[in-house]
matplotlib code that plots the C-alpha trace (Angstrom):
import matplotlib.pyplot as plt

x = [-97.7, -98.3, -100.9, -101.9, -105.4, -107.1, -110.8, -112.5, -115.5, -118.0, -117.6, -121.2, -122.7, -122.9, -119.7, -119.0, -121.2, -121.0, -122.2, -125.0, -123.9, -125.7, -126.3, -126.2, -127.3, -123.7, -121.7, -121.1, -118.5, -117.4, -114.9, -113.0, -111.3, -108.3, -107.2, -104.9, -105.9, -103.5, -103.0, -99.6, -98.9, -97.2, -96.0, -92.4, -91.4, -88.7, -91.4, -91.7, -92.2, -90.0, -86.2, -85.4, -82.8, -79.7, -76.7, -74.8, -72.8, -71.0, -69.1, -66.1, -68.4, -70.5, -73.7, -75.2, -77.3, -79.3, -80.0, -80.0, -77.5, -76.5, -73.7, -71.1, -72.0, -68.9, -67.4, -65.4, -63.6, -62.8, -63.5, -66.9, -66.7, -70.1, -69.7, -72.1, -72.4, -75.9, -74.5, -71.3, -71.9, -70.4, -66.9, -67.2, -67.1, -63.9, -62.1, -59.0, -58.5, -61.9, -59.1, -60.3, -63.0, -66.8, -68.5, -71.9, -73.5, -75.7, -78.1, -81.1, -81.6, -78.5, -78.8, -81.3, -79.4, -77.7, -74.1, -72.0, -68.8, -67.4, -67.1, -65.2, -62.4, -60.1, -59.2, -61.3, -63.2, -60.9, -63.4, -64.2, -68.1, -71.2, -74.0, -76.9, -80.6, -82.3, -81.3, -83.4, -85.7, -85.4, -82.6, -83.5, -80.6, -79.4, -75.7, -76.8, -75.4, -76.4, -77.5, -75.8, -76.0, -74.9, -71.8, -71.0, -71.6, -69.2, -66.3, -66.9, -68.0, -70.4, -73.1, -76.0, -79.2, -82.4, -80.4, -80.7, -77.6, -78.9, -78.3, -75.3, -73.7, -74.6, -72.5, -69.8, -69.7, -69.7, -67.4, -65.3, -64.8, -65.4, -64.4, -66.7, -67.4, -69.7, -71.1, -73.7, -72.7, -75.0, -72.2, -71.0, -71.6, -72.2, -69.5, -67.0, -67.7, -67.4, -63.6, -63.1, -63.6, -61.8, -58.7, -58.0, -56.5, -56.4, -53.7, -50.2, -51.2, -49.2, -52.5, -51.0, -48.5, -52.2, -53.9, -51.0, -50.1, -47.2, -45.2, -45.0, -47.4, -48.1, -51.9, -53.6, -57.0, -58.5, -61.6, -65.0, -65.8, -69.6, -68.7, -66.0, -66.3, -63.6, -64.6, -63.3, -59.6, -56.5, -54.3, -51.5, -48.5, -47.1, -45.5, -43.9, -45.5, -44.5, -47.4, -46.6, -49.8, -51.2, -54.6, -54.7, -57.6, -58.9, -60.4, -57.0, -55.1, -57.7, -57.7, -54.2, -54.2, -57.1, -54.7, -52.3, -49.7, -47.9, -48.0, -46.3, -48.0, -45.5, -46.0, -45.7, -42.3, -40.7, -37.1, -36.6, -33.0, -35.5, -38.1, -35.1, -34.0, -37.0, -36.3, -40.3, -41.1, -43.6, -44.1, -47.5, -48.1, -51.3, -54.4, -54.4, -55.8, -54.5, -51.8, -49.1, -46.8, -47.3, -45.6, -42.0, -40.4, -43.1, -41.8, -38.2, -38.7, -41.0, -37.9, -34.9, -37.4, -38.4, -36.4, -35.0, -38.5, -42.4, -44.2, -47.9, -49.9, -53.5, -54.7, -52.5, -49.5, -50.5, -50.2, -46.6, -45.2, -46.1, -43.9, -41.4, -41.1, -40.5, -44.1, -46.3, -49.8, -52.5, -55.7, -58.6, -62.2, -64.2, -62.7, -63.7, -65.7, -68.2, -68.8, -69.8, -66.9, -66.3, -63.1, -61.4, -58.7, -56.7, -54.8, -58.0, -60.4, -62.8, -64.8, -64.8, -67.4, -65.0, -64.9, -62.7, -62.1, -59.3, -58.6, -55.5, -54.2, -51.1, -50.1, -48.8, -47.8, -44.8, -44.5, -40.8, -40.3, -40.9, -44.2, -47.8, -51.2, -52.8, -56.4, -58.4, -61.4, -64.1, -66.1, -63.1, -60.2, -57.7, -55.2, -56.4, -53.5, -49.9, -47.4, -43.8, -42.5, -38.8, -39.1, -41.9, -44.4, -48.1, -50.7, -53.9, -55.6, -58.7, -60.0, -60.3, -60.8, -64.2, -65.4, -68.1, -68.8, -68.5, -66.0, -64.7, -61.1, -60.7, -58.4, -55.6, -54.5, -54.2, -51.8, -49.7, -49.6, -48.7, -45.9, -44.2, -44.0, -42.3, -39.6, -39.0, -38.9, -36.2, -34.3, -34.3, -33.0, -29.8, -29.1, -29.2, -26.7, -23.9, -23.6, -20.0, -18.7, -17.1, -17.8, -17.4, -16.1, -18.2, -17.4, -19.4, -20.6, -21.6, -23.4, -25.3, -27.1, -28.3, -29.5, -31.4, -33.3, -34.5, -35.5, -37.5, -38.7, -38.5, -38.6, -36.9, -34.6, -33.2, -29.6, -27.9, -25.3, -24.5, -22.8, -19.4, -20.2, -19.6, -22.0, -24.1, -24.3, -25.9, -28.5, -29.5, -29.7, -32.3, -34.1, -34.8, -34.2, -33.8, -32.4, -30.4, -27.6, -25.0, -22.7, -19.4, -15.8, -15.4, -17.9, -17.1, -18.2, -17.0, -19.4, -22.6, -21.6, -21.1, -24.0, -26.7, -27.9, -27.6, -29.0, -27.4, -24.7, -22.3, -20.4, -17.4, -13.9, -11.6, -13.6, -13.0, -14.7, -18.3, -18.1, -20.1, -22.0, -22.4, -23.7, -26.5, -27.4, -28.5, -30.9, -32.4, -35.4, -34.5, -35.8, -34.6, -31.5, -30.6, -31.5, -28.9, -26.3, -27.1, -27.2, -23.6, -22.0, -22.9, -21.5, -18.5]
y = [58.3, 54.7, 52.7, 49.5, 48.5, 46.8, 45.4, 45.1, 42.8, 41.8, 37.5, 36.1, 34.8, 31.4, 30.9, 29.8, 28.9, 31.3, 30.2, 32.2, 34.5, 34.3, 37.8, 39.0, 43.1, 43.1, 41.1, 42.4, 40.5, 41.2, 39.5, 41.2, 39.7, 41.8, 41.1, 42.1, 43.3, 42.1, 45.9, 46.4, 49.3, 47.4, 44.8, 46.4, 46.6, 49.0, 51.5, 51.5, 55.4, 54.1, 53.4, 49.9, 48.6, 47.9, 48.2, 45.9, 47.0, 43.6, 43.9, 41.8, 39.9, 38.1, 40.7, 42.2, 45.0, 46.0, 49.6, 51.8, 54.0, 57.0, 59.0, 56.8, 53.1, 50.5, 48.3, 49.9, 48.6, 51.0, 51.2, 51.6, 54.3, 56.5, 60.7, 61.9, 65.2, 67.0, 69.3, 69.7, 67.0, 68.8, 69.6, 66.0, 63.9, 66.7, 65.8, 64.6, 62.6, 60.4, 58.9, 54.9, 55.1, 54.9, 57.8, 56.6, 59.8, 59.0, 61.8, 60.3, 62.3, 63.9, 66.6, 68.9, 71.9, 70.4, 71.5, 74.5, 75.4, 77.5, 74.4, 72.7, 71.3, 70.3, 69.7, 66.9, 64.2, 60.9, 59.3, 55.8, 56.3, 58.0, 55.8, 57.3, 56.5, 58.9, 61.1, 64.2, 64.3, 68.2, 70.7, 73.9, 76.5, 79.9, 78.8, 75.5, 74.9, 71.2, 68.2, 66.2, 63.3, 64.6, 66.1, 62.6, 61.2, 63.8, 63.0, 58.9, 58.9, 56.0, 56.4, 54.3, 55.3, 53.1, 51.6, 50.7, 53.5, 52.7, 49.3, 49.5, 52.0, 49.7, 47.3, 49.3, 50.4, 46.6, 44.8, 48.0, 49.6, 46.7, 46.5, 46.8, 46.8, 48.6, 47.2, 48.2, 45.2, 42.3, 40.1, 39.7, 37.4, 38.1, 35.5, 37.6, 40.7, 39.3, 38.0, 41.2, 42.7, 39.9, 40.2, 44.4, 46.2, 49.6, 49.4, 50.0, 52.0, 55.5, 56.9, 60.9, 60.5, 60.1, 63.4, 65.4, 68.2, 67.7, 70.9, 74.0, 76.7, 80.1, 80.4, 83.7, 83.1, 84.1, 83.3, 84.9, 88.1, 86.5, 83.4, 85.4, 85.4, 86.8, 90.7, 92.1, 90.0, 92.5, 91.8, 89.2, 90.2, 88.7, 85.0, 82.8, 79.4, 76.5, 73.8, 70.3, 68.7, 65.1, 65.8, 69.3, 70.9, 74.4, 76.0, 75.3, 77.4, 80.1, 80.7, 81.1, 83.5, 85.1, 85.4, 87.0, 84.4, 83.9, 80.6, 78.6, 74.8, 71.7, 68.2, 65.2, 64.3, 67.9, 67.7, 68.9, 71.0, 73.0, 73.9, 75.3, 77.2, 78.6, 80.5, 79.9, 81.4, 77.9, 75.0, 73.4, 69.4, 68.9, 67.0, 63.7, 59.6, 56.4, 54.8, 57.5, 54.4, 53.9, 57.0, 57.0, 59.3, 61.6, 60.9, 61.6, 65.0, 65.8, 64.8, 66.9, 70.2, 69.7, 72.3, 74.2, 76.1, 76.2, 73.5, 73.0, 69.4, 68.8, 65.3, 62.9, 66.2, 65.4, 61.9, 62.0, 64.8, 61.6, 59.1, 61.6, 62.1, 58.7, 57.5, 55.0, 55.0, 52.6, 52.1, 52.7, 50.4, 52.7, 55.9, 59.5, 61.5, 64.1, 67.3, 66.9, 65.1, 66.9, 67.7, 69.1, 71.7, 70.1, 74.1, 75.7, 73.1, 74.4, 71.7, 72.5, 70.7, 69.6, 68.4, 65.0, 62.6, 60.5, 56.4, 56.6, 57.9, 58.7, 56.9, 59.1, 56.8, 56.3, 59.7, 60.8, 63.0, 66.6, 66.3, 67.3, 66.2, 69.4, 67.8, 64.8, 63.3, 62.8, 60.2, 58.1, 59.8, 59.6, 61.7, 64.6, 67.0, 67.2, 70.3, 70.1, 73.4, 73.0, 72.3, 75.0, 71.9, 71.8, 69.4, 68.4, 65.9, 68.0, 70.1, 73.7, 74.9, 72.8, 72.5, 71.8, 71.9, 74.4, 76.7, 76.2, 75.1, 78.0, 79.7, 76.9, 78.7, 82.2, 80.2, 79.0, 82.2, 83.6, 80.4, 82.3, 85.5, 83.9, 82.5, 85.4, 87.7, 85.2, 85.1, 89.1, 89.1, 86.5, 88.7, 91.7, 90.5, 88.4, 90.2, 91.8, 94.9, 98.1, 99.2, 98.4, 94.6, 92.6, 89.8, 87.2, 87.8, 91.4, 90.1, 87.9, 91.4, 91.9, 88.3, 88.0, 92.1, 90.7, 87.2, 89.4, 91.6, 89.6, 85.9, 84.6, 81.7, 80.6, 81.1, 78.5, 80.3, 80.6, 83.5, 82.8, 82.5, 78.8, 77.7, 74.6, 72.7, 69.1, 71.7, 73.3, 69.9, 68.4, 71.8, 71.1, 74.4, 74.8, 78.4, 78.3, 80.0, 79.4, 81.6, 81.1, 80.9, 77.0, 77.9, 77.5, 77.9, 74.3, 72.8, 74.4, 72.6, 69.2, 68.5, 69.5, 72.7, 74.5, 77.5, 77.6, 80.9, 80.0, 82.9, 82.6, 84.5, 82.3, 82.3, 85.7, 89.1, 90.1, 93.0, 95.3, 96.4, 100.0, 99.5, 96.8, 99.4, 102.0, 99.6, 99.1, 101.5, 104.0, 102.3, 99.4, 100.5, 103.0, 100.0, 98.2, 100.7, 101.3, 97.8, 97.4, 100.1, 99.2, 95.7, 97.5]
z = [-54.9, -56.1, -54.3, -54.4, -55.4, -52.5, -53.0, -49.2, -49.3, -46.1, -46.8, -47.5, -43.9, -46.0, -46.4, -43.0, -39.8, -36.9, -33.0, -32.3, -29.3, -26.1, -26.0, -29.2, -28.3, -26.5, -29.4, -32.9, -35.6, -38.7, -41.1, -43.9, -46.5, -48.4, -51.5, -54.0, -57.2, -60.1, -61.2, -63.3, -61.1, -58.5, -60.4, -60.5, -56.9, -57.9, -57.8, -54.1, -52.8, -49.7, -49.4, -48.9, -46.6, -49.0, -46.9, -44.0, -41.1, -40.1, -37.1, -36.1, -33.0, -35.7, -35.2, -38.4, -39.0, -41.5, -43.0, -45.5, -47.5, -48.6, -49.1, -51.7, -52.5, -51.7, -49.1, -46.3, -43.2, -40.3, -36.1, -35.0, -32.5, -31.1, -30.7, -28.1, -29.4, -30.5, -32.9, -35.5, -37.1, -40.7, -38.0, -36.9, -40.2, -41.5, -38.1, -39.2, -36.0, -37.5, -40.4, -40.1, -38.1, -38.6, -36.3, -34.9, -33.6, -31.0, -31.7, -33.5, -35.9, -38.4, -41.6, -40.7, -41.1, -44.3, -45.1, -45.4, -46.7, -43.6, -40.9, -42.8, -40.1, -42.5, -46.8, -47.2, -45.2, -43.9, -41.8, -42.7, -43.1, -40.7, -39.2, -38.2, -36.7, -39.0, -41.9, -42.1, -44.9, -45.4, -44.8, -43.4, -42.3, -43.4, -44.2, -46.1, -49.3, -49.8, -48.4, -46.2, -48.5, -51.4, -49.9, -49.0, -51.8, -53.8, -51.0, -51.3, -47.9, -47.0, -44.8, -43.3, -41.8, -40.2, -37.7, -34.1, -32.9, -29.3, -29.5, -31.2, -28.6, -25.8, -27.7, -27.9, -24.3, -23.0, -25.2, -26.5, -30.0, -32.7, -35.6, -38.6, -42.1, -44.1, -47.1, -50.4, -52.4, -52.8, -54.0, -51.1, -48.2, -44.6, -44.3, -46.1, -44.6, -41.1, -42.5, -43.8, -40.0, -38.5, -40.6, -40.2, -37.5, -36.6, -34.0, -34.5, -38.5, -38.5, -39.9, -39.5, -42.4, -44.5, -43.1, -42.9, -45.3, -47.5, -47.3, -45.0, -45.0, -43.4, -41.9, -41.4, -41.1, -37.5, -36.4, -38.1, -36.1, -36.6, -34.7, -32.1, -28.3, -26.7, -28.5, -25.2, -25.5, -25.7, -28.1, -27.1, -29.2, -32.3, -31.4, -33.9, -33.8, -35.8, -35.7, -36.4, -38.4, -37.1, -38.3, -37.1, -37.1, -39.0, -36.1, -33.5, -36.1, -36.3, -32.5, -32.6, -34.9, -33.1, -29.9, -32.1, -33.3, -36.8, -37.8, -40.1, -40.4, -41.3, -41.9, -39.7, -41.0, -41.1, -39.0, -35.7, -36.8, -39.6, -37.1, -34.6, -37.5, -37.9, -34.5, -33.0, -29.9, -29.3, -31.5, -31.0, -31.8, -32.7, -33.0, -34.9, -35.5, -34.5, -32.2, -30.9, -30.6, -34.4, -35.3, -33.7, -36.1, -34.4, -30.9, -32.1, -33.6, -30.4, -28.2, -30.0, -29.8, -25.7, -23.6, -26.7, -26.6, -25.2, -26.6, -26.5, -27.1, -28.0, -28.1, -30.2, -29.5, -25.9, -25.9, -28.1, -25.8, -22.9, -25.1, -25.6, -21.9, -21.3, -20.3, -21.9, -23.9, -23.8, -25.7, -24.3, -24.1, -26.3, -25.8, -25.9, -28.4, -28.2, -27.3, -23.5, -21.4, -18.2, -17.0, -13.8, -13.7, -10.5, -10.6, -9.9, -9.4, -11.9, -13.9, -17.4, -20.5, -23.0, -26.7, -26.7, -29.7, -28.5, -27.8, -26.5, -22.8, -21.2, -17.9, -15.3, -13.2, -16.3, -16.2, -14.8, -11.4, -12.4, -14.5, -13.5, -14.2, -14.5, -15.4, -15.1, -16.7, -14.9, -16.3, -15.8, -13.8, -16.8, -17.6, -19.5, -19.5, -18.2, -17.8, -17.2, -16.0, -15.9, -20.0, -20.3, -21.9, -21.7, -22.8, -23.0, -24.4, -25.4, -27.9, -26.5, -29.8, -29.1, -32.8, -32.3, -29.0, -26.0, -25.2, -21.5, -22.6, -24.4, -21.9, -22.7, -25.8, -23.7, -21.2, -24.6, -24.7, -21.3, -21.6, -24.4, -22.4, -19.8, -21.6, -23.6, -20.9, -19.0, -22.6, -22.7, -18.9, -20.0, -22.9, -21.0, -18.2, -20.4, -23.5, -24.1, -24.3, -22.6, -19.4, -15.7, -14.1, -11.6, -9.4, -8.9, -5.9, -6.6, -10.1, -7.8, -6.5, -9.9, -10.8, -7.5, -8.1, -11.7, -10.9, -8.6, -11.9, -14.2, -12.7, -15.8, -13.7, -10.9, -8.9, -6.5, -4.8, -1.6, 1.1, 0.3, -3.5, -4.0, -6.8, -5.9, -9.4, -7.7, -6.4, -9.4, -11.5, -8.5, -8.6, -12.2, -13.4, -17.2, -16.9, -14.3, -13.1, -11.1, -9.6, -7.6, -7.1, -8.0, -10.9, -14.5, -18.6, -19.2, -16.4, -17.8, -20.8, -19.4, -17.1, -19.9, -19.0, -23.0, -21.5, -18.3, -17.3, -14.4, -13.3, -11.1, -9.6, -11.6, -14.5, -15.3, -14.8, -16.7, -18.9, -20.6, -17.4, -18.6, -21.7, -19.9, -16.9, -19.9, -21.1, -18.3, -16.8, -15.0, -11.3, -12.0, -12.9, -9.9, -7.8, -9.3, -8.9, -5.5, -4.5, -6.4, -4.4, -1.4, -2.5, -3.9]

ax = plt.figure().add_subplot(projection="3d")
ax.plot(x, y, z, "-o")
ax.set_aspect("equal")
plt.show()
């Protein structure tokens, strides 16, 4: 290491006069004189062992802070936002969600365990650029492959270290997430920078169409059996789910696929009508960055799929299912990311720790009659999840995937799951009572018997009907029931059609007689099926 030359010298008790202390056993001084000696070795300050600070992060209130780079040299403009998380940092900065932002972690220090090629969240990084309070000097981790820097660098990432991230995040937390630019070149001003900040927005940019992929793909990748914690989970069943990609993350995918679905992954812009083609028993919207109100093409597709099959939402899929459903989304101070938000379950009560990277919330109070908020946040009391039963929707605006972070929420993709089962189980019982062919004729009120004994098995859907076997349509509408069926004697096909309900059956005298009873009874099982009987002849 380099050192510069310094010559220490006691000064000559001539060269200055000194009082004569009092007491001079109890009073000792000493003067030194340093000087530099006019070495060539540190002529060339370029030769400093140390990194000097040549980076800016100029934020949109006029503050500017110095610090150093590393990473990809440049000028960048993107949202200052902080992640409270103390690990991940490698699934953090290839979150999708991060497209035009720059993540301050609060942690202080970021790198030690360098960077591998199996946490990769996503294709490629799309956050704006990292700030940090201290870059790690050394890697040390089984699974590294290569700095932290360096991998940067290669994906033309910025990145600043050696600042105040404490004083920063208080920043952030009073006035809200700033605007900022981040900046290597010496050319220019502080001035233009802070113009640069001033003049960008990130509200209102449809910033999915950017991370989205391009064209439909299958995924079958579960998750590593090294890294799975579920070892004792039965298997699920094989479910067809088409998942739209916002931003969507790796790991959501692979714990689908670990619960047993078959995925096909489409972009932002793929049509409603092809996804319906597709037959899916769920379609899941996903994670994703920006402004949900930026993206209306989004909301569209979102509203021509609800009711036709289960959906499930995560995050920006959460907050578009909201817009879809009429409500409204708002942007929040400084939002919420990190890997240790808690939130309550208001089904079971249960608190759960929860991984969150989100600046936008759903208002319930916007949200039509019929809707539930199934979980809260509570460092805040917003929304943090909704459910719709009567359209078989479920959201939350969470990662229970929790990459990184912990694995409470996990149980969300096992009630996608348990969704899917419902629905299919009330689609087999419809098939099994209305399709056609030879066999006995039923009345309506006798068929009512049959619906009522496997609503009870099954509990596929709902029948308003009452003694005389007059079908209450006004009834069933209020009730909200998706699948309902209506049975009676001023019942007919034409009404199911008109007030909406696609997947309604309503049965009546004058509409005619159902047929192809035999055939159905010899599908069914065997106690199931003798109860039926019996309960049609005493009806008969």
């Amino acid at each position: 290491m380099a050192t510069a030359a310094f010559n220490l010298a006691l000064l000559k008790p001539s060269a200055f006069s000194v009082p004569k202390p009092q007491n001079p056993s109890k009073l000792r001084i000493s003067t030194l004189r340093c000087s530099s000696a006019p070495t060539n070795a540190v002529s060339d300050l370029s030769e400093r062992p140390w990194k000097t600070s040549d980076a800016r992060l100029v934020l949109e209130d006029g503050s500017i802070w110095r610090a150093k780079s590393f990473g990809a040299l440049g000028t960048q403009v993107g949202e200052v936002v902080f992640n409270t998380s103390l690990t991940g940092y490698q699934e953090i900065i290839t979150d999708p969600s991060y497209a035009g932002q720059f993540v301050l972690m609060t942690n202080p220090q970021i790198g030690n365990t360098g960077v591998n090629f199996d946490d990769e969240e996503s294709r490629q990084c799309f956050l704006g650029g990292l700030v940090i309070r201290s870059l790690s000097i050394s890697t040390s981790n089984y699974r590294s492959a290569e700095t932290l820097g360096d991998y940067l660098a290669k994906r033309n990432i910025m990145g600043i270290y050696d600042v105040d991230t404490r004083a920063i995040t208080r920043r952030l937390r009073q006035d809200g997430s700033l605007i900022g630019v981040l900046s290597t070149e010496e050319t220019k001003t502080d001035e233009e920078l802070l113009e640069m900040s001033r003049s960008w927005d990130i509200v209102g940019v449809d910033l999915i169409s950017g991370v989205s992929c391009k064209a439909p793909h299958e995924w079958v990748d579960k998750t590593d059996p090294e890294w799975e914690f579920k070892l004792n989970r039965k298997d699920e069943g094989a479910f067809r789910v088409v998942a739209y990609d916002f931003g969507i993350k790796s790991n959501i995918l692979r714990r689908l696929a670990s619960y047993g679905c078959n995925i096909t992954v489409v972009p932002s812009t793929w049509p409603a009508s092809e996804t319906l083609k597709m037959k899916p028993d769920g379609v899941l919207f996903s994670n994703g960055p920006g402004d949900p109100s930026a993206v209306p093409y989004a909301v569209e597709t979102v509203k021509e799929i609800l009711g036709k099959v289960p959906v499930f939402g995560i995050c920006m899929g959460h907050q578009l299912l909201g817009l879809a459903l009429g409500g409204t989304t708002f942007k929040m101070k400084f939002g919420h990311h990190g890997g240790n938000h808690p939130v309550r379950n208001l089904r079971t009560g249960e608190v759960e720790i929860s991984a969150q990277n989100h600046n936008y919330a759903v208002d319930p109070k916007s949200l039509p009659d019929g809707v539930e908020v199934t979980h809260v946040n509570l460092n805040d009391g917003s929304c943090a999840g909704i459910a719709y039963p009567a359209r078989n929707i479920m959201s939350i605006r969470y990662h229970p995937e929790a990459s990184p972070g912990p694995h409470d929420s996990d149980y969300a993709f096992r009630e996608f799951i348990e969704l899917m089962k419902r629905v299919e189980k009330a689609s087999e019982a419809k098939r099994l009572f209305f399709k056609l062919g030879d066999g006995g004729q039923f009345r309506s009120r006798a068929l009512l018997s049959k619906f009522t004994t496997i609503k009870n098995t099954v509990g596929g859907f709902h029948i308003m009907c009452d003694r005389n076997g007059r079908g209450d349509v006004t009834n069933s509408i209020r009730w909200g029931y998706r699948d309902s069926v209506v049975a009676g004697k001023e019942a007919s096909s034409q009404e199911g059609i008109n007030i909406g309900f696609k997947q309604s059956v309503l049965v009546g005298y004058n509409w005619g007689l159902v047929r192809g009873v035999t055939s159905i009874l010899a599908s069914l099982p065997d106690g199931l099926r003798e109860k039926l009987v019996e309960t049609e002849e005493e009806r008969t």
